[in-house]
N, C-alpha and C positions, 0 to 999 in steps of 0.2 A: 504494500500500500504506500504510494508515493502522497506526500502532504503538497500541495500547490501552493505558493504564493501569488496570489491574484493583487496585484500594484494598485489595478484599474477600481477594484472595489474595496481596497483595503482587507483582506482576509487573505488569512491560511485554509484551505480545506481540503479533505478526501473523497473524491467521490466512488458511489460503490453502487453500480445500480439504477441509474439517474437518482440517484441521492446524496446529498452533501452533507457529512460532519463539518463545522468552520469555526475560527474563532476571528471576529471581527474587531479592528481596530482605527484609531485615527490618531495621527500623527501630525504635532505641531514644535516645528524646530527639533528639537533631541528628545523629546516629550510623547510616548506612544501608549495611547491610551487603550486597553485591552478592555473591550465592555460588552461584548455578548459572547455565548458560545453554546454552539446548538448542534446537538444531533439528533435526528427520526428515531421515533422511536426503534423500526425497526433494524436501526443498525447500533442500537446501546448495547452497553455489555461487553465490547470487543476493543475498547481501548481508545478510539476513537477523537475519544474528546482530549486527550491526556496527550497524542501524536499532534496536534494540531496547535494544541498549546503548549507546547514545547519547544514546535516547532518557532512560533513566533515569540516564543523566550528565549531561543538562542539565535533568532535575527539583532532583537532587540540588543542581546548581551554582544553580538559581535558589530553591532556600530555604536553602541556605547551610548544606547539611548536609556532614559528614568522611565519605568514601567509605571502608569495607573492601571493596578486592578481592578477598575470597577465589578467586572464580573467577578459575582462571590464562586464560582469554580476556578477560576485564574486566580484568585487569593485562596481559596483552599491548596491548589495543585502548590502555589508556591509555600505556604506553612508546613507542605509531606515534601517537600525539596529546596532543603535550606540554600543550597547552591546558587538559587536564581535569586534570593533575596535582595541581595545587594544591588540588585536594578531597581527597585524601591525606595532607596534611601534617597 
């Protein structure tokens, strides 16, 4: 399962099926703001949301941008992975 970064709409997603797991963001200066993330029901359970938000925690950490986790799954994923915290601070 390849994670796409889509520029044109701001999001990470997998699709599986005509269906998209994604976590969507907006970015202002060094500032990217992580605020939704959604997968169908029927593709939960498989990891899904955790590869997507990952993935756009390790964009964020390799240009050295400050993460807003608005989305409360993007602030859980980061409290079970202290590693990316420090794009936080």
């Amino acid at each position: 399962m390849e994670v796409i970064h889509d520029t044109n709409n701001s999001s990470f997603f997998i699709k599986i099926d005509n269906a998209s797991s994604y976590v969507s963001y907006s970015l202002n200066d060094r500032i990217m703001e992580l605020y939704t993330t959604y997968t169908p029901p029927q593709l939960r359970g498989k990891g899904l949301a955790e590869k997507v938000v990952k993935a756009a925690l390790d964009y964020a950490k390799e240009n050295n941008f400050v993460v807003i986790p608005t989305c409360s799954y993007v602030r859980v994923f980061i409290e079970r992975h202290p590693e990316y915290k420090s794009l936080t601070d």
